[in-house]
C-alpha positions in Angstrom: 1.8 19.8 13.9 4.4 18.3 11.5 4.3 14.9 9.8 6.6 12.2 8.8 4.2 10.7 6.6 1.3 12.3 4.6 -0.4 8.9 2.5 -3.2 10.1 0.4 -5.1 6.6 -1.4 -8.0 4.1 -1.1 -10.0 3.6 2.1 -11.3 0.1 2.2 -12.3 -2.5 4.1 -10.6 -6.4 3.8 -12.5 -9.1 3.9 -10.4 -12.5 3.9 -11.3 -15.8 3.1 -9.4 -18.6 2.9 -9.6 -20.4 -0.3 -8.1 -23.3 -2.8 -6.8 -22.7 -6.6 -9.8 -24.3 -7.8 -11.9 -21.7 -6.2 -10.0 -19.3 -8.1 -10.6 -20.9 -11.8 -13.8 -21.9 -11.3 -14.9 -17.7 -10.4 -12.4 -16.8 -13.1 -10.0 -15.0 -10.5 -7.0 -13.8 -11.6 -4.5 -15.0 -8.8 -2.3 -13.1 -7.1 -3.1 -9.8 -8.7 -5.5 -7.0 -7.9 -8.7 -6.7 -9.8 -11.3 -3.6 -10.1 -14.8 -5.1 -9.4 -18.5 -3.3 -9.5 -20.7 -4.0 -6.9 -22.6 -7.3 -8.7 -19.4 -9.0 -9.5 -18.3 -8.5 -5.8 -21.9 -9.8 -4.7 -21.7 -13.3 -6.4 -18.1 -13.7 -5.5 -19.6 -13.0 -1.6 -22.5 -15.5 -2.2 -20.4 -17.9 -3.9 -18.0 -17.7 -0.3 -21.4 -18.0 2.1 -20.2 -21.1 3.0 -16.8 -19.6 4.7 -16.4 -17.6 7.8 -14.3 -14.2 6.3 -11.8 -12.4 8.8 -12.5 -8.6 8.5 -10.4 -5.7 8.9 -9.3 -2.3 7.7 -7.5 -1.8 4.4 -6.2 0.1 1.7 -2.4 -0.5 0.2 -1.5 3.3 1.5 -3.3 3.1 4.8 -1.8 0.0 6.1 1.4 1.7 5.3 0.6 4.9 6.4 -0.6 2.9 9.7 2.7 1.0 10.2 4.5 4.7 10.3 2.4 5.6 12.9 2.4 2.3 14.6 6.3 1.7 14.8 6.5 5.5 16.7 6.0 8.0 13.4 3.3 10.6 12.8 0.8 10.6 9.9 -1.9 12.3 8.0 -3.7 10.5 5.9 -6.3 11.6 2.7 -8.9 9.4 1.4 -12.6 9.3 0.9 -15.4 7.3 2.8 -19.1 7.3 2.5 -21.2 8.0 5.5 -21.7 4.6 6.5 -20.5 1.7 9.0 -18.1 0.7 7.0 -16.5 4.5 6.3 -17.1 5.0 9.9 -15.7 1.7 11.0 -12.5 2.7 8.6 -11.7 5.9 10.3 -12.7 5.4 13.9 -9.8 2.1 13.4 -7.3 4.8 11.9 -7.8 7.3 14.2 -7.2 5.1 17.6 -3.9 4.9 15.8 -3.3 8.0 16.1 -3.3 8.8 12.0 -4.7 12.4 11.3 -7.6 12.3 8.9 -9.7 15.3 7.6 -13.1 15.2 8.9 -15.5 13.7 6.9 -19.3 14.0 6.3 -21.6 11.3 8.1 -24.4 11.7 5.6 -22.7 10.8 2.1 -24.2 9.1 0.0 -22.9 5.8 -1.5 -21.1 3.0 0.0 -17.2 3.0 1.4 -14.9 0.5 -0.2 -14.5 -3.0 0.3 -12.0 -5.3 -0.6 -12.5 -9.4 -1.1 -9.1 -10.7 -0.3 -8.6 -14.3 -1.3 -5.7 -16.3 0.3 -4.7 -19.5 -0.9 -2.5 -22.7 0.7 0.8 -21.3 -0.9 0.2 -17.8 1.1 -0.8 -16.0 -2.4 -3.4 -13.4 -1.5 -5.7 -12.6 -5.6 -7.4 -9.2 -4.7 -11.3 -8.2 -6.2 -11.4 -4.2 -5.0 -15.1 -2.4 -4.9 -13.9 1.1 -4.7 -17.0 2.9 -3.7 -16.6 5.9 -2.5 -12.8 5.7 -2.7 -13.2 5.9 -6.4 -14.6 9.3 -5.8 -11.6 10.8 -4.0 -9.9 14.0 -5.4 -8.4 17.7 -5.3 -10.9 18.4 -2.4 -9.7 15.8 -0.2 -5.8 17.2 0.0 -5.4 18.9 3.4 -2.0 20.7 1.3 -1.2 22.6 5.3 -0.7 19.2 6.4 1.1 18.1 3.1 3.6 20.9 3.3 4.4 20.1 7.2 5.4 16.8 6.5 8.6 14.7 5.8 7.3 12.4 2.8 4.5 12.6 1.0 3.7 8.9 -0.2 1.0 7.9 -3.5 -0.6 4.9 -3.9 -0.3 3.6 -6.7 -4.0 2.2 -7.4 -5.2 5.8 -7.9 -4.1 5.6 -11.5 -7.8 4.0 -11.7 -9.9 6.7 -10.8 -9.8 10.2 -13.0 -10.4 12.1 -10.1 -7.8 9.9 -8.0 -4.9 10.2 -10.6 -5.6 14.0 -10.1 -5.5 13.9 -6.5 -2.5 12.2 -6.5 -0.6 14.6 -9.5 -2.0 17.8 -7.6 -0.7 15.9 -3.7 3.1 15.4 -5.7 2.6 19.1 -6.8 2.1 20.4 -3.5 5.1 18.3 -2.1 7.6 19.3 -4.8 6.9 23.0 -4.5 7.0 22.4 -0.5 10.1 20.9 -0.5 8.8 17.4 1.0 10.1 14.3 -0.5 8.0 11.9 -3.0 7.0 8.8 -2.8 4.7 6.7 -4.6 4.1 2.7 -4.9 3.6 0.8 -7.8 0.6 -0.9 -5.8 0.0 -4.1 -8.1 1.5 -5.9 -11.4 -2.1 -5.0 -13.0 -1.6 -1.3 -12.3 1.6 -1.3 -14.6 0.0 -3.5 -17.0 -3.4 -1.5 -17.2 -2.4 1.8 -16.4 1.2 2.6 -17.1 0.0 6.4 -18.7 -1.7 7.4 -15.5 1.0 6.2 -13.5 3.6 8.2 -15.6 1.2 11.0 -15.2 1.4 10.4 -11.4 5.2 10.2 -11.5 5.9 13.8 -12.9 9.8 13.9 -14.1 10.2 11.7 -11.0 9.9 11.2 -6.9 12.5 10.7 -4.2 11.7 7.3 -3.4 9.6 4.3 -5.4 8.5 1.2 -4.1 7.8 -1.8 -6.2 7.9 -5.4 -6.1 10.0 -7.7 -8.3 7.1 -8.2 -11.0 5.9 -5.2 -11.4 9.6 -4.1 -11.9 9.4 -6.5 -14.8 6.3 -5.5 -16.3 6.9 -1.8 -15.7 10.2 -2.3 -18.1 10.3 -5.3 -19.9 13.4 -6.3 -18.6 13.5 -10.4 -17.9 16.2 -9.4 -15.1 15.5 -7.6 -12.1 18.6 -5.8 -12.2 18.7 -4.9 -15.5 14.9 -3.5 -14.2 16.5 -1.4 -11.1 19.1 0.4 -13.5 16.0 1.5 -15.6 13.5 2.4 -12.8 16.5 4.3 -11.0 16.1 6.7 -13.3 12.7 7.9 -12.0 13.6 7.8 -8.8 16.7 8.0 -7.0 15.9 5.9 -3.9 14.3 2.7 -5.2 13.5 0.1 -3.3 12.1 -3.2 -5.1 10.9 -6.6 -2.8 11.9 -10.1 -3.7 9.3 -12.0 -1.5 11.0 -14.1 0.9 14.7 -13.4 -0.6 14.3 -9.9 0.6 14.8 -6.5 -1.7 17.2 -4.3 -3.5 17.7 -0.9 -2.1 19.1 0.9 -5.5 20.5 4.8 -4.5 22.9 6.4 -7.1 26.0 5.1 -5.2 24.8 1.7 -5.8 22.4 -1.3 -6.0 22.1 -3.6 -2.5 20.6 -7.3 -2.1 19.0 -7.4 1.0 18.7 -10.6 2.6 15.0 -11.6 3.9 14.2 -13.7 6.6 13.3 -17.1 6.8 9.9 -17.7 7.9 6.5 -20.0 7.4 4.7 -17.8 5.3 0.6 -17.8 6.0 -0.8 -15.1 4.1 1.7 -12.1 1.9 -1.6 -9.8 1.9 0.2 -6.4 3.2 3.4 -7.6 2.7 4.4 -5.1 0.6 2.6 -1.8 2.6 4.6 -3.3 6.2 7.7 -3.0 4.2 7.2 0.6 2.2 5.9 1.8 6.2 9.1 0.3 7.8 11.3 1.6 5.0 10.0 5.5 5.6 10.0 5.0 9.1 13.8 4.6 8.8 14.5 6.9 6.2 12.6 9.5 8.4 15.0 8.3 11.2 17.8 9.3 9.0 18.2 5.7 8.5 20.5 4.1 5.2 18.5 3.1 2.6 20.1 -0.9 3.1 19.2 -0.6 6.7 15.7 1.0 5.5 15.1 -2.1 3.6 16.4 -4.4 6.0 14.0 -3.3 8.6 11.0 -4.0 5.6 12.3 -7.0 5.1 11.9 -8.0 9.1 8.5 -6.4 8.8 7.2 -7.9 6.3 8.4 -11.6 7.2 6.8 -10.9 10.7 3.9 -10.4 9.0 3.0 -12.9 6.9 3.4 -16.1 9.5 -0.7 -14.6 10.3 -3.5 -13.6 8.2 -4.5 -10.1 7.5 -2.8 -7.0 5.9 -1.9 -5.8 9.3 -0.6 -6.9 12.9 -3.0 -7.5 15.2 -2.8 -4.4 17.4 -0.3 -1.1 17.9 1.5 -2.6 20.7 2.7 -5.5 18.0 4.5 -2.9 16.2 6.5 -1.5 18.3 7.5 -5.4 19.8 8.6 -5.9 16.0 10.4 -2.5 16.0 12.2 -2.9 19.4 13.0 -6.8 18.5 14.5 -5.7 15.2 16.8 -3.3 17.3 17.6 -5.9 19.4 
């Protein structure tokens, strides 16, 4: 079978709460980024929240995006680790009714799968606190490279410039692709990614990939520009296609004939956690279409503003996704 999408990166599950700024100071949460937590942090941030009723569902920056391929009419393979528990099994019994290829994986491993705290606030900022688990684990071993090499894209999240064994995973997964003649793609993931981890990432990022995705801060961080198109001429050098988001204004779509503003769409924004994984999985879902690039980011930029008037990283169910599709062809 061939693939339009081969995601390899974290397997986690979301939990959401809905919280207020104070909440965040008084826990010391960074808001609106993405922080690495171990297992006692994550606890007392949980028992701190036992007054709340969490929404849960499955995660991970790649799979959501990876998911919304699939979801809008593509097919997918996906590589990422879970330990043999409800929570791993929860994960890829959800990705699999989807219809996303996974390798099979071993019921009885030890450890615990990933979780994710998600914290939303009134102004529709999600602050992440990721438990890897066992997605800090995943490497080499967990490539499927026959399913790599049959694919259209191969696209790397970005958060595996955290792990050792997940920066090598994702050097050896753009390895495989280049040498098998499938486009690259990787995401930035998260302004404390650039801001941590800029080596790894340049580690990831080889002497470049087809097509990088990014919002408009970690553009910013990534070069030190205080312009975000002074930032796109600099990142366009890594990677021919570049597409960077600009919240509700929309995104650039920067290809070597040119840089385009994409307008957004005005909506009520609830919660922007996913925002950014709708809109990479709508953008390769064009491009795989044979889609322009401005039309690629136009359909994020639907996507993504469908998605954050409700809470959670994805839509509710498949059928939703291919309403949004068929509606933005309408």
């Amino acid at each position: 079978m061939s693939y339009d999408v081969y995601g390899i990166g974290a397997a986690l599950l979301d939990v959401e709460y809905a919280v207020d700024d104070g909440f965040l100071a008084d826990h010391g949460v960074v808001k609106g980024h993405m922080t690495l937590v171990d297992e006692t942090r994550l606890r007392v941030l949980v028992d701190a929240l036992a007054e709340r009723s969490p929404k849960r569902m499955c995660g991970g920056s790649a799979a959501n995006t990876v998911y919304a391929v699939q979801a809008f009419g593509g097919d997918c393979y996906y590589s990422c680790r879970v330990a043999g528990d409800d929570t791993g099994a929860h994960f890829l019994a959800e990705i699999a009714a989807a219809g996303v290829d996974v390798r099979p994986h071993d019921p009885e491993r030890p450890g615990q799968s990933g979780r994710c705290l998600v914290l939303v606030t009134g102004d529709a900022e999600r602050s992440m606190n990721t438990f890897l688990g066992a997605s800090e684990l995943l490497d080499i071993d967990d490539i499927e490279p026959a399913s790599l090499a049959r694919s259209r894209f191969a696209y790397i999240e970005g958060y595996l410039a955290s792990s050792e064994t997940g920066r090598a995973a994702a050097i050896r997964t753009r390895e495989i692709a280049e040498d098998e003649g499938v486009r690259t793609s990787l995401t930035l993931s998260d302004p404390s990614m650039v801001e941590a981890f800029r080596d790894d990432l340049l580690a990831m990022l080889g002497n470049g990939v087809h097509a990088l995705f990014c919002n408009e801060e970690e553009a910013l961080g990534w070069t030190g520009a205080d312009r975000v198109d002074i930032a796109a001429t600099e990142l366009a050098d890594i990677a021919p296609l570049l597409f960077i988001t600009l919240g509700g204004a929309g995104s650039l779509a920067v290809t070597p004939s040119g840089r385009r503003e994409i307008a957004g769409f005005e909506v009520p924004a609830v919660d922007t956690t996913g925002a950014g994984d709708i809109y990479a999985g709508a953008c390769l879902y064009a491009l795989c279409l044979d889609g322009a690039p401005a039309d690629a980011a136009r359909f994020g930029n639907y996507a993504a503003a469908q998605l954050v008037t409700r809470v959670g990283p994805r839509l509710p169910d498949l059928a939703s996704y291919r309403t949004l599709r068929e509606g933005f062809s309408a």
